[in-house]
PyMOL Python script that loads the backbone (N, CA, C, O; Angstrom):
from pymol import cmd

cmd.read_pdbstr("""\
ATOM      1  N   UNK A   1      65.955  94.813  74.652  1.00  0.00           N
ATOM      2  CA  UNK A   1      65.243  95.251  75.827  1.00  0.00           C
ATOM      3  C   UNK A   1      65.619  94.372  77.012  1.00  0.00           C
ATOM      4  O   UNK A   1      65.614  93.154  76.836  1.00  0.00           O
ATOM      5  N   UNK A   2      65.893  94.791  78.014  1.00  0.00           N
ATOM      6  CA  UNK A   2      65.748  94.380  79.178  1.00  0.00           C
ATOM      7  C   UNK A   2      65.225  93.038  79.554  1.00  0.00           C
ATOM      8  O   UNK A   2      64.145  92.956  78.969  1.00  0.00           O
ATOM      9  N   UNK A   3      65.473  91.718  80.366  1.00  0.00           N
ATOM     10  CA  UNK A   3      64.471  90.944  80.751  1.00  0.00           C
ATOM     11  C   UNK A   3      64.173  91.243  82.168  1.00  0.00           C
ATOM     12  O   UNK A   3      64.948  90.887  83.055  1.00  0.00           O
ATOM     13  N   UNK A   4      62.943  91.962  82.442  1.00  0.00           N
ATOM     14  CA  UNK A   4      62.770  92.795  83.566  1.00  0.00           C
ATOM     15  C   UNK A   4      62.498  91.076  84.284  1.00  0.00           C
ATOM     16  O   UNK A   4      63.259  90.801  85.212  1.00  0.00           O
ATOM     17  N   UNK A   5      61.721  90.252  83.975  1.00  0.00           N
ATOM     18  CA  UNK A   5      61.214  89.446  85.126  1.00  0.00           C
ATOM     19  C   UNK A   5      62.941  88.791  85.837  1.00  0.00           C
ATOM     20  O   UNK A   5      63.074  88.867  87.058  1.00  0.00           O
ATOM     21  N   UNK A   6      63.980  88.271  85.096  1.00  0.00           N
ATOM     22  CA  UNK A   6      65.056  87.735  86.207  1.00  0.00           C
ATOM     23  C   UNK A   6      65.790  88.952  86.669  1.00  0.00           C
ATOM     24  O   UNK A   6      66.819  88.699  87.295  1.00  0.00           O
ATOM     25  N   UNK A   7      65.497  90.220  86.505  1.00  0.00           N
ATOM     26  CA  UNK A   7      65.431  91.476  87.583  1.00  0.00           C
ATOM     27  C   UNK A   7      64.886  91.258  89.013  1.00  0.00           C
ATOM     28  O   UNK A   7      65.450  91.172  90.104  1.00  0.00           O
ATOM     29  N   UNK A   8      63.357  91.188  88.557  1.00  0.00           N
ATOM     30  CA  UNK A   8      62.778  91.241  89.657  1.00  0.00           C
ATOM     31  C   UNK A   8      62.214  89.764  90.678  1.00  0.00           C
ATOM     32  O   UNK A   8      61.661  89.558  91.758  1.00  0.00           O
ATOM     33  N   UNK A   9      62.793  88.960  89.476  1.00  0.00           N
ATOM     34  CA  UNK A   9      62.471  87.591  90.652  1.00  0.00           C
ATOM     35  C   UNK A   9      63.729  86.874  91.072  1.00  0.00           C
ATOM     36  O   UNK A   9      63.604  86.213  92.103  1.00  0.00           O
ATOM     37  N   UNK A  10      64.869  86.861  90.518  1.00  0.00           N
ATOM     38  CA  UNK A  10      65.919  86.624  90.354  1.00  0.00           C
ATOM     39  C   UNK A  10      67.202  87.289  90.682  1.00  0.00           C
ATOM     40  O   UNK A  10      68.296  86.804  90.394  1.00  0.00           O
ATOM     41  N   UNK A  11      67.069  88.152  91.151  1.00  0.00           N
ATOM     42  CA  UNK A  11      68.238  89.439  91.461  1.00  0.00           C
ATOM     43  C   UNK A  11      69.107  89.300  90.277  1.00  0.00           C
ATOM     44  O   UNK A  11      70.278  89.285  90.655  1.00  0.00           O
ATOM     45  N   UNK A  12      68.995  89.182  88.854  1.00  0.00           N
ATOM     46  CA  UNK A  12      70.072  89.203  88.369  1.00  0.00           C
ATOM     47  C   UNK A  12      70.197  91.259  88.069  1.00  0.00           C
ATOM     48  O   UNK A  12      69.280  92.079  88.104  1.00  0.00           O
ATOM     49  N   UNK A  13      71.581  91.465  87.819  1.00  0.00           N
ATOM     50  CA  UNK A  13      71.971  92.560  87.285  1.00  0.00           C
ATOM     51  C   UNK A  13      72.884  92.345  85.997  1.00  0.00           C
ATOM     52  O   UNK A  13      73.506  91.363  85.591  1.00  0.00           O
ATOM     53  N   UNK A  14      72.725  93.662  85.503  1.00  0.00           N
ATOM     54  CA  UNK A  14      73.316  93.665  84.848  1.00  0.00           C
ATOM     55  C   UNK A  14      74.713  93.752  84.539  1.00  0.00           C
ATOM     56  O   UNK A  14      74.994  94.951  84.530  1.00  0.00           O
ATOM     57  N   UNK A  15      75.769  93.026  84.271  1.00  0.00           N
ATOM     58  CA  UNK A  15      77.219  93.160  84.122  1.00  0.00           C
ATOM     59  C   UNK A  15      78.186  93.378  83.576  1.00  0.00           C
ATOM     60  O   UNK A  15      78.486  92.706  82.589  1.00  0.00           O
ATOM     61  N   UNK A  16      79.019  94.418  84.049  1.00  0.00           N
ATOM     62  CA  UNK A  16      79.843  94.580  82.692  1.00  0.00           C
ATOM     63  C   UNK A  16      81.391  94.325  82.979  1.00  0.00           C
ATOM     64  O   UNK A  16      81.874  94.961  83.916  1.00  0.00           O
ATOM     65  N   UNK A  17      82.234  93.437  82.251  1.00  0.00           N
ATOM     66  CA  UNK A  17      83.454  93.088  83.155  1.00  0.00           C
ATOM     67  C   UNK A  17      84.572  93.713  81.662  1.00  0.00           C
ATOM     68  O   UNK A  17      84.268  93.620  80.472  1.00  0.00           O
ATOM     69  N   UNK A  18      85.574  94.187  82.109  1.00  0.00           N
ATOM     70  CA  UNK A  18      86.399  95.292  81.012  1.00  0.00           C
ATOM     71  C   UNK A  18      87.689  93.938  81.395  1.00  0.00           C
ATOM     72  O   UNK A  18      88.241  93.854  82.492  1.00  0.00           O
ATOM     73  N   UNK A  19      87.872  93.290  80.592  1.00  0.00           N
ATOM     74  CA  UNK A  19      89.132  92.215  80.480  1.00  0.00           C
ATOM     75  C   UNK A  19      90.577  92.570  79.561  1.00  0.00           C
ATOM     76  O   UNK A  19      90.643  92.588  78.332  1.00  0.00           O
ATOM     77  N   UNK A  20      91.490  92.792  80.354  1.00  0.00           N
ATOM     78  CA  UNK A  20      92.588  93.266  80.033  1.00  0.00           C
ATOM     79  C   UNK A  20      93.231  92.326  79.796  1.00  0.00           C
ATOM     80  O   UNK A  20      93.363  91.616  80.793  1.00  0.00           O
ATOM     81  N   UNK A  21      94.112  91.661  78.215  1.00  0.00           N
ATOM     82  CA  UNK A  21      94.831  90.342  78.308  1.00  0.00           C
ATOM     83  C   UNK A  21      96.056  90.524  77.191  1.00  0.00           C
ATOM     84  O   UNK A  21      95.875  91.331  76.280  1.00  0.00           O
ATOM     85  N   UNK A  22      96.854  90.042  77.237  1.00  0.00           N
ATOM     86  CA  UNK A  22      98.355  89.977  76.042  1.00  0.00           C
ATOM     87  C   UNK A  22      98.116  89.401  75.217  1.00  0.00           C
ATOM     88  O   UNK A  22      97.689  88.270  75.450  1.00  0.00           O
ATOM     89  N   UNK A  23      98.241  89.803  73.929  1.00  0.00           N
ATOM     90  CA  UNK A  23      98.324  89.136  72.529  1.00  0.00           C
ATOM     91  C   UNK A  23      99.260  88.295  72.930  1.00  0.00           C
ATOM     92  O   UNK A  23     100.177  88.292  73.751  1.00  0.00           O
ATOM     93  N   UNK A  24      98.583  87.248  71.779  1.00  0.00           N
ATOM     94  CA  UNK A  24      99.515  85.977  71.793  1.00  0.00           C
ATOM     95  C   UNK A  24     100.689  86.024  71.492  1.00  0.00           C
ATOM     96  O   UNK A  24     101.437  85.152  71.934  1.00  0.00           O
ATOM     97  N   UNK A  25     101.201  87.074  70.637  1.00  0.00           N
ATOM     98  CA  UNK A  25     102.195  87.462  69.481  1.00  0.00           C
ATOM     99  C   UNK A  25     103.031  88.492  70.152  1.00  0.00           C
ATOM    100  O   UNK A  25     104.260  88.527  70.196  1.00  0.00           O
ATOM    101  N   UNK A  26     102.269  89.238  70.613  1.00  0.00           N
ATOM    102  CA  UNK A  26     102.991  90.435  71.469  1.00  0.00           C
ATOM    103  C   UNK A  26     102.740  90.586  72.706  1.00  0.00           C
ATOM    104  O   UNK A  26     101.952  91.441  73.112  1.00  0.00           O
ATOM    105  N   UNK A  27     103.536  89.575  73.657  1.00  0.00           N
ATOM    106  CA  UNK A  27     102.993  89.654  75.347  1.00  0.00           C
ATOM    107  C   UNK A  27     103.175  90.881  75.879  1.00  0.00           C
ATOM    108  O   UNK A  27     102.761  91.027  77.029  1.00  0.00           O
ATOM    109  N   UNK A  28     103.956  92.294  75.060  1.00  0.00           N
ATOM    110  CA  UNK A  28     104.099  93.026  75.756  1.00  0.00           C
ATOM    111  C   UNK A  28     102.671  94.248  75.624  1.00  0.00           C
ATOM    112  O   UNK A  28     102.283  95.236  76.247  1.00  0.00           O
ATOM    113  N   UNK A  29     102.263  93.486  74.472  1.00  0.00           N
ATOM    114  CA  UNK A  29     100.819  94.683  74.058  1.00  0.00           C
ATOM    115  C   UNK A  29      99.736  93.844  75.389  1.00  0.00           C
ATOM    116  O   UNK A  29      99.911  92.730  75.883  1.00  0.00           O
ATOM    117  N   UNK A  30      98.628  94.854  75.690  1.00  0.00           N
ATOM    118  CA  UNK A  30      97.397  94.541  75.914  1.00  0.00           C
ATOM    119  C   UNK A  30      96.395  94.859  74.697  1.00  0.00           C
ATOM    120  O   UNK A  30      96.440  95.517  73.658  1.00  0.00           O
ATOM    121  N   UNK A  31      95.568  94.134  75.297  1.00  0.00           N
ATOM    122  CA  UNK A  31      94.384  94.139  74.522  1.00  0.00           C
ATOM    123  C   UNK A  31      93.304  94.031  75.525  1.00  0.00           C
ATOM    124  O   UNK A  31      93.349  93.243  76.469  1.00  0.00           O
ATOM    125  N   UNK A  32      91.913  95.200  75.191  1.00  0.00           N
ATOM    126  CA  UNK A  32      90.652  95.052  76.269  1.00  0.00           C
ATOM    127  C   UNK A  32      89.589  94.534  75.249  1.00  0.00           C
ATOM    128  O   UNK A  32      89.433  94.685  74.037  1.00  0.00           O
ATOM    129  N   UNK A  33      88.996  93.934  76.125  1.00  0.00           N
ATOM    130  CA  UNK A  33      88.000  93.082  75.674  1.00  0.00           C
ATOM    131  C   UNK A  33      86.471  93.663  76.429  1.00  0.00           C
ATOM    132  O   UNK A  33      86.881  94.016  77.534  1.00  0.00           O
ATOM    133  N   UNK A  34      85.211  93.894  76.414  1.00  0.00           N
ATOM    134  CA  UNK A  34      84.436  94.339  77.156  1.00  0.00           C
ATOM    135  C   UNK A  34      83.241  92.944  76.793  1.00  0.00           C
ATOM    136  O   UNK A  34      82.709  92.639  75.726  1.00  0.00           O
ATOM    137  N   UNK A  35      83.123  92.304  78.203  1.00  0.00           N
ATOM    138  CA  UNK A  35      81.745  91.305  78.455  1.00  0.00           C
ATOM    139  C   UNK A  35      80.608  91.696  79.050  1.00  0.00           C
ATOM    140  O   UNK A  35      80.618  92.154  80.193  1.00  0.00           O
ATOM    141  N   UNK A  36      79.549  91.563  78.364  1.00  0.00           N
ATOM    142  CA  UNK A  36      78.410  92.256  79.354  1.00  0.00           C
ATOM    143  C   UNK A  36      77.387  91.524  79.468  1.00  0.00           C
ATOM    144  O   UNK A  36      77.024  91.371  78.302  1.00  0.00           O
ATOM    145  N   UNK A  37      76.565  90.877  80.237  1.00  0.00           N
ATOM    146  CA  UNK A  37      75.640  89.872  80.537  1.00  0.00           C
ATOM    147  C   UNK A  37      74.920  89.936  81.847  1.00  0.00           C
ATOM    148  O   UNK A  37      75.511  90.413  82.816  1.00  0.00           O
ATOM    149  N   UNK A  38      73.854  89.553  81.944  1.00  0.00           N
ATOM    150  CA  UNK A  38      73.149  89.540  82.953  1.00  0.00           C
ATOM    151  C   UNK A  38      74.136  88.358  84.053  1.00  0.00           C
ATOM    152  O   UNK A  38      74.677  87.319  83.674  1.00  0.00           O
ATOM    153  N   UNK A  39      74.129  88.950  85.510  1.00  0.00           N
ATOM    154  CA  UNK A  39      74.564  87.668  86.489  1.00  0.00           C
ATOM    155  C   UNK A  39      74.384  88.181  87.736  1.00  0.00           C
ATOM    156  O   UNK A  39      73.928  89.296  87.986  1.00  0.00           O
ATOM    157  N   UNK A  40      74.749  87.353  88.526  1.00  0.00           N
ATOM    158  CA  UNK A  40      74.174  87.386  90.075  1.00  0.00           C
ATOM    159  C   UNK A  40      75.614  87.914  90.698  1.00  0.00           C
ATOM    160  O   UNK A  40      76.653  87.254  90.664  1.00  0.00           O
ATOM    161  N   UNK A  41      75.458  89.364  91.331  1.00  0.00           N
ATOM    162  CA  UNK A  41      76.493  89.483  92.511  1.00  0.00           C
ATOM    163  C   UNK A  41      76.357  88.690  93.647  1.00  0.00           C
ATOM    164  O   UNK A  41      75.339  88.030  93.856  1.00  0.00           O
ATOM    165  N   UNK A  42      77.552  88.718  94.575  1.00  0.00           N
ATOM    166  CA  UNK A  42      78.846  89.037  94.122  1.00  0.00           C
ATOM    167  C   UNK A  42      79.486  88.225  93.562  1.00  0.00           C
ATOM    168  O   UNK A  42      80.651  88.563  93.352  1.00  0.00           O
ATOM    169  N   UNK A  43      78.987  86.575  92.981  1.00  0.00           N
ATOM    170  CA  UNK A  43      79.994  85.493  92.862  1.00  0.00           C
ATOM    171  C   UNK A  43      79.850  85.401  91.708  1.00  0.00           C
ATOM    172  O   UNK A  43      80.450  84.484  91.147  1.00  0.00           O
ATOM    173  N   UNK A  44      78.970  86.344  90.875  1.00  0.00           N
ATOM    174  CA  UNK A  44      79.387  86.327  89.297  1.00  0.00           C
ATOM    175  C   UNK A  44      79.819  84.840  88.550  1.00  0.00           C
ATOM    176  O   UNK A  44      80.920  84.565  88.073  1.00  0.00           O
ATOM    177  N   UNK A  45      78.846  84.150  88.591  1.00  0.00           N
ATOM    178  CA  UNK A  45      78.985  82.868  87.976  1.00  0.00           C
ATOM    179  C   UNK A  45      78.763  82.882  86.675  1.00  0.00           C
ATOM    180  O   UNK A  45      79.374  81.907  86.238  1.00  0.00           O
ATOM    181  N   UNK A  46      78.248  83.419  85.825  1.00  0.00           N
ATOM    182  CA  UNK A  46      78.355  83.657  84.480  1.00  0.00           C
ATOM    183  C   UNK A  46      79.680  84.183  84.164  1.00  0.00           C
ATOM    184  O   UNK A  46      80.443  83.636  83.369  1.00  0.00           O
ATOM    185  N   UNK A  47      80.001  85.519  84.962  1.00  0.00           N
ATOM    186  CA  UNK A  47      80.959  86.095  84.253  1.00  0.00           C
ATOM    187  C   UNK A  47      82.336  84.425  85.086  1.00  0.00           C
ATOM    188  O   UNK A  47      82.821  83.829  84.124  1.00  0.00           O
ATOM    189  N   UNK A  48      82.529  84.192  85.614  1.00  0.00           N
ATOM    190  CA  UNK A  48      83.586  83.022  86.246  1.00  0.00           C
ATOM    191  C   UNK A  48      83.440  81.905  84.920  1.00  0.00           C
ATOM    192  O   UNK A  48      84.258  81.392  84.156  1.00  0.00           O
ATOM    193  N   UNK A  49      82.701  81.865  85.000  1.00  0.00           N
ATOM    194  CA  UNK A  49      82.338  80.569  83.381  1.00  0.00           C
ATOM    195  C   UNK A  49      82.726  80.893  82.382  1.00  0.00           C
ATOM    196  O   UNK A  49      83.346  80.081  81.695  1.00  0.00           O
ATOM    197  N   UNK A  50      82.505  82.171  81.950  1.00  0.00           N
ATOM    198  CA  UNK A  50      83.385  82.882  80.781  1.00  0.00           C
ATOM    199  C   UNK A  50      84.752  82.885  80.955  1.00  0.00           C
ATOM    200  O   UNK A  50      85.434  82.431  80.036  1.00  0.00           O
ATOM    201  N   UNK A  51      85.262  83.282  81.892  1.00  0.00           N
ATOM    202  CA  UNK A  51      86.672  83.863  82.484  1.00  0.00           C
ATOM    203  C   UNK A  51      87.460  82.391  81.801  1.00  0.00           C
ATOM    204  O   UNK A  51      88.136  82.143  80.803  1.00  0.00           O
ATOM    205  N   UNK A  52      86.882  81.558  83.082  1.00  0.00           N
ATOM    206  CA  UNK A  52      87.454  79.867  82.624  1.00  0.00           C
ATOM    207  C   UNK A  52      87.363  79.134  81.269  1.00  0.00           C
ATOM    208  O   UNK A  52      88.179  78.214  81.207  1.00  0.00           O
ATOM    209  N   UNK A  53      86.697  79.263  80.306  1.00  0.00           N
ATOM    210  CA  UNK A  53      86.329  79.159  79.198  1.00  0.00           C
ATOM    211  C   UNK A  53      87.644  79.869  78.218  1.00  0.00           C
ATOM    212  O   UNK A  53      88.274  79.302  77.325  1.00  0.00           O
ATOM    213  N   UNK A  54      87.821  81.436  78.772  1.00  0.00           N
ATOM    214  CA  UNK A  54      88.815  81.929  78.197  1.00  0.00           C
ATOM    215  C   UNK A  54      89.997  81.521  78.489  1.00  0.00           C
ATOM    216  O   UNK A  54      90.860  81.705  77.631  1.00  0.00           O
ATOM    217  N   UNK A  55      90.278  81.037  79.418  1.00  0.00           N
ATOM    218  CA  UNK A  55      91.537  80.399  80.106  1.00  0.00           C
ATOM    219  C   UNK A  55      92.201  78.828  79.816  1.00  0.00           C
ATOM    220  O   UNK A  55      93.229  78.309  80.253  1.00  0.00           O
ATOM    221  N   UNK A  56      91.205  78.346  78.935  1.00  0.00           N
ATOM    222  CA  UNK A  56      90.936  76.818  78.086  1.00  0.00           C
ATOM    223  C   UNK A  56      91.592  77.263  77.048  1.00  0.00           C
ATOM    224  O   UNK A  56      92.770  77.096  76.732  1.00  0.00           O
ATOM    225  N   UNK A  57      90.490  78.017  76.385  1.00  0.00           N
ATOM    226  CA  UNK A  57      90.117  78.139  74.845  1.00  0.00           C
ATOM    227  C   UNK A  57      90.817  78.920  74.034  1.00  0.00           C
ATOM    228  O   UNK A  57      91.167  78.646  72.887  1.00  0.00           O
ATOM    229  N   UNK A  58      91.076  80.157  74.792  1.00  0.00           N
ATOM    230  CA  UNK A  58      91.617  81.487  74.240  1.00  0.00           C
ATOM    231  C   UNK A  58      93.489  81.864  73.932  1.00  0.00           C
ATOM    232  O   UNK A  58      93.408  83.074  74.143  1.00  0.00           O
ATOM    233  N   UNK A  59      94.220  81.753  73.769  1.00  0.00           N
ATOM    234  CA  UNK A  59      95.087  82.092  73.499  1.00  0.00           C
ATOM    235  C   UNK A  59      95.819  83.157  74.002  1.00  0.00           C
ATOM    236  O   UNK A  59      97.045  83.272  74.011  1.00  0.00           O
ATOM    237  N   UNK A  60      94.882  84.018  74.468  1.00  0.00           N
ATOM    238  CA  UNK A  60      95.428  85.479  75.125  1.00  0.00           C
ATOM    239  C   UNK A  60      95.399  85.434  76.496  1.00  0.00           C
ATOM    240  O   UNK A  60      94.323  85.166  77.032  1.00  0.00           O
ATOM    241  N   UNK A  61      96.385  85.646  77.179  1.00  0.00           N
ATOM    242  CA  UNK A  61      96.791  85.086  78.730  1.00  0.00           C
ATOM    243  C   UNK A  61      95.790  86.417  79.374  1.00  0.00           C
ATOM    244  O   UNK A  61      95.837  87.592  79.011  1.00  0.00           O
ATOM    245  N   UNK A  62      95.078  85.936  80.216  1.00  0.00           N
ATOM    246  CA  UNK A  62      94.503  87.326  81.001  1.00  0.00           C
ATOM    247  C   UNK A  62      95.633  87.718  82.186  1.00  0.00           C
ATOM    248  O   UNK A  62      96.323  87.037  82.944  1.00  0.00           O
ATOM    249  N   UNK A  63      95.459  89.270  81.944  1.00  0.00           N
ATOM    250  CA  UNK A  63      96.089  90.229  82.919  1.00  0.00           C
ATOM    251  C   UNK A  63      95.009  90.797  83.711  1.00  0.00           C
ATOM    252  O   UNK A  63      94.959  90.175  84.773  1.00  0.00           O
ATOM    253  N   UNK A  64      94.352  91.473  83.671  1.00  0.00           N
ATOM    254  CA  UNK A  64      93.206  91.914  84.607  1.00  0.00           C
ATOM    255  C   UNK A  64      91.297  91.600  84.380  1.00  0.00           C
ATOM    256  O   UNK A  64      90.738  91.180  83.367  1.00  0.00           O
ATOM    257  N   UNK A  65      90.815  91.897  85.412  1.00  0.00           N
ATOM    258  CA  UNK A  65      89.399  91.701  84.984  1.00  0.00           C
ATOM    259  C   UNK A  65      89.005  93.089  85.989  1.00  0.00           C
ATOM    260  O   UNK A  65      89.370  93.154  87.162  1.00  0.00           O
ATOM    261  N   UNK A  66      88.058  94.354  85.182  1.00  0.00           N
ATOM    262  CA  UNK A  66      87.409  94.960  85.966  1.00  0.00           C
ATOM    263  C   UNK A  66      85.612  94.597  86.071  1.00  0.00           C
ATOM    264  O   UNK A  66      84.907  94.160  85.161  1.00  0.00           O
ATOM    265  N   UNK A  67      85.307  94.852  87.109  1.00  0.00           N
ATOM    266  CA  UNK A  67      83.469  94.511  87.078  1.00  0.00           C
ATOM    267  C   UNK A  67      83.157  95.706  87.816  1.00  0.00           C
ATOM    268  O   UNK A  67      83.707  96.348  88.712  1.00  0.00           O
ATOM    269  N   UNK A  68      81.816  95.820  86.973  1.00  0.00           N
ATOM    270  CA  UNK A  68      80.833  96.965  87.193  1.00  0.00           C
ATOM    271  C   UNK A  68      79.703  96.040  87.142  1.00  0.00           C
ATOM    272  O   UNK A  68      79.652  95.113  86.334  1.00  0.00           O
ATOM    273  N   UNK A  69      78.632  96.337  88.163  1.00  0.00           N
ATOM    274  CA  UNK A  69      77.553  95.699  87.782  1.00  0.00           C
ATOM    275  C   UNK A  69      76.386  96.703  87.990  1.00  0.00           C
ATOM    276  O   UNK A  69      76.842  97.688  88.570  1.00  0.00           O
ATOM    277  N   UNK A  70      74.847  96.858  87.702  1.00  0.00           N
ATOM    278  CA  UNK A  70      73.950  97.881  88.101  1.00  0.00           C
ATOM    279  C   UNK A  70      72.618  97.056  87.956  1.00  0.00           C
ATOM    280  O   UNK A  70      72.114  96.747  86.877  1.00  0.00           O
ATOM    281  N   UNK A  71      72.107  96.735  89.240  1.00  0.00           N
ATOM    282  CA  UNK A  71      70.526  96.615  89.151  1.00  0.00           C
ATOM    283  C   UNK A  71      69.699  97.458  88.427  1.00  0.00           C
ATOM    284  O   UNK A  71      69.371  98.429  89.108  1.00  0.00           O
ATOM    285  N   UNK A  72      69.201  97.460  87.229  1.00  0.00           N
ATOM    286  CA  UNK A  72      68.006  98.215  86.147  1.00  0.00           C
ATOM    287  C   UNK A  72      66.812  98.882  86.698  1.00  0.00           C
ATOM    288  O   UNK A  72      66.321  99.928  86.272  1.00  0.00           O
ATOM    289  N   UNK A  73      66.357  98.111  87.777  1.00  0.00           N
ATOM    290  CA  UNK A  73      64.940  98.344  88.201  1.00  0.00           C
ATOM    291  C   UNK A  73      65.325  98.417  89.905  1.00  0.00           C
ATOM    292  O   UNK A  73      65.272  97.365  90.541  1.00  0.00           O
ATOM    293  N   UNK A  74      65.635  99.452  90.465  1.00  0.00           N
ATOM    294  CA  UNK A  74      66.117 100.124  91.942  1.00  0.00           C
ATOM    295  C   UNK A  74      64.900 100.579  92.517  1.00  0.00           C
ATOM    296  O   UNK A  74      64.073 101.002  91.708  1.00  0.00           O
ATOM    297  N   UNK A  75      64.577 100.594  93.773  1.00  0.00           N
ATOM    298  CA  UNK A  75      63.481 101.011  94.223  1.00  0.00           C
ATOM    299  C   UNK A  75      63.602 102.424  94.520  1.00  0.00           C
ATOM    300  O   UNK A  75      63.197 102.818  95.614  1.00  0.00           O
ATOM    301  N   UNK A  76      64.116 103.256  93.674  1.00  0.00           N
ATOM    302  CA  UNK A  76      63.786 105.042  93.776  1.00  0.00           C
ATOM    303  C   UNK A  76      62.953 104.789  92.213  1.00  0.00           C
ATOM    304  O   UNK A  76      62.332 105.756  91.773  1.00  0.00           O
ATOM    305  N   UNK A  77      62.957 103.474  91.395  1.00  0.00           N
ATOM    306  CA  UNK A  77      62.437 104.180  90.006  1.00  0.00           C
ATOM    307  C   UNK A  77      60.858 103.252  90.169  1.00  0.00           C
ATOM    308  O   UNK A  77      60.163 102.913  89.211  1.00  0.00           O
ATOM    309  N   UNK A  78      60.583 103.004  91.486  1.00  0.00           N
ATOM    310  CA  UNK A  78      58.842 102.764  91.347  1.00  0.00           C
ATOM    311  C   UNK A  78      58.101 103.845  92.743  1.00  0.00           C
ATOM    312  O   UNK A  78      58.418 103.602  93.908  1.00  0.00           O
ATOM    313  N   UNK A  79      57.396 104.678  92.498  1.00  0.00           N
ATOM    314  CA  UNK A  79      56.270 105.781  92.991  1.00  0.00           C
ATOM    315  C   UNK A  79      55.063 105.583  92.709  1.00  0.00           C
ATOM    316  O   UNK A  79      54.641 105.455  91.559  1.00  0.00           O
ATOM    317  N   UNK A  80      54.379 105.537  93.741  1.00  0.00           N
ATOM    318  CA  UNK A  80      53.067 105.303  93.838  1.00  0.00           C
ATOM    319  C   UNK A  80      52.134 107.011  93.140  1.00  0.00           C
ATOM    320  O   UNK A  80      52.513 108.181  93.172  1.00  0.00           O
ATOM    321  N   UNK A  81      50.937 106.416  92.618  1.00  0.00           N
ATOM    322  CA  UNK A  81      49.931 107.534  91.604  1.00  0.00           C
ATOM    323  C   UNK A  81      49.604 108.473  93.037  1.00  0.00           C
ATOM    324  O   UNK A  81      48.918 108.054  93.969  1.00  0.00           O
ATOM    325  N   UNK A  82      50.106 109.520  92.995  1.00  0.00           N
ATOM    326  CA  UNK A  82      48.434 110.410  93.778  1.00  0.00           C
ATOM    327  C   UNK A  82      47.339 110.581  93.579  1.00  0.00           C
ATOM    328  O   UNK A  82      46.566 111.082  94.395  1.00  0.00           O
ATOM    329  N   UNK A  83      46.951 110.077  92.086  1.00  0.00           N
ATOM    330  CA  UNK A  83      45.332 110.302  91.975  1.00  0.00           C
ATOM    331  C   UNK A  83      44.948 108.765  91.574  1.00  0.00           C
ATOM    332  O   UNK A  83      45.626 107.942  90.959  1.00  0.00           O
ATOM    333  N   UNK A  84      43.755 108.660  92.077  1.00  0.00           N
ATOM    334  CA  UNK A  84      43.018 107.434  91.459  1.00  0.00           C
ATOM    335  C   UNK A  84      41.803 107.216  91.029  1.00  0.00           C
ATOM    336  O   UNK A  84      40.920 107.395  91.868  1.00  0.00           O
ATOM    337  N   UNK A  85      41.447 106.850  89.873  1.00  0.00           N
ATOM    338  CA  UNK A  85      40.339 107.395  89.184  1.00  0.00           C
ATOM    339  C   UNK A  85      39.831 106.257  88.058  1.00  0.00           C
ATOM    340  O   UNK A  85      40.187 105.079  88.026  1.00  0.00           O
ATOM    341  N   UNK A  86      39.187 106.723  87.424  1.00  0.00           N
ATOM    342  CA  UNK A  86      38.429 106.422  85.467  1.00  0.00           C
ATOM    343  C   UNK A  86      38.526 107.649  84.869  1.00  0.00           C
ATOM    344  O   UNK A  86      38.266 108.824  85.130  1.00  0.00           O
ATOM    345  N   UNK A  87      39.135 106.779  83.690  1.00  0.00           N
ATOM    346  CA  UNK A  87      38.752 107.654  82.656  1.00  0.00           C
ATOM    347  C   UNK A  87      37.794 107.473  81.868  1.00  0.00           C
ATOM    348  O   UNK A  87      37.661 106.252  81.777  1.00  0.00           O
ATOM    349  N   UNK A  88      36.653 108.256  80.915  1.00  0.00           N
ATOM    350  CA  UNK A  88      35.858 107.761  80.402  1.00  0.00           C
ATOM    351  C   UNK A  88      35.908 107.966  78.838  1.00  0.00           C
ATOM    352  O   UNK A  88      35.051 107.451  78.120  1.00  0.00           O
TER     353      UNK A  88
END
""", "prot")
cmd.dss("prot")
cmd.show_as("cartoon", "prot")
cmd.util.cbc("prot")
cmd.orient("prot")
């Protein structure tokens, strides 16, 4: 589920970055990788920490990074009640 509160106090969104990189073995193959994590547009510091991490650690040279990101909770999905009442 969702952590709605660093939604709504935090601007985080949700992220999804599609990482395109060469086998170690076969620089001429790609390989996609899909990361998805909560982070803050536009400077994406989670996803940058990962990136660099992979660029240490990983073996597979990166070729591209795509990002998609989507705020969960947009202000078309809160509407106020027309009726107000008890129930009994």
């Amino acid at each position: 589920m969702a952590d709605l509160s660093i939604q709504l106090t935090k601007h985080y969104r949700l992220t999804t970055a599609k990482i395109l990189y060469h086998m170690p073995d076969y620089e001429k193959l790609l390989q996609e990788y899909i990361w998805q994590d909560y982070d803050l547009a536009p400077k994406y510091p989670s996803l940058k920490k990962f990136l660099e991490f992979w660029s240490k650690e990983i073996e597979g040279k990166l070729h591209s990074v795509y990002v998609a990101d989507k705020a969960l909770i947009t202000p078309g999905d809160y509407r106020f009640a027309d009726w107000q009442g008890t129930l009994q």
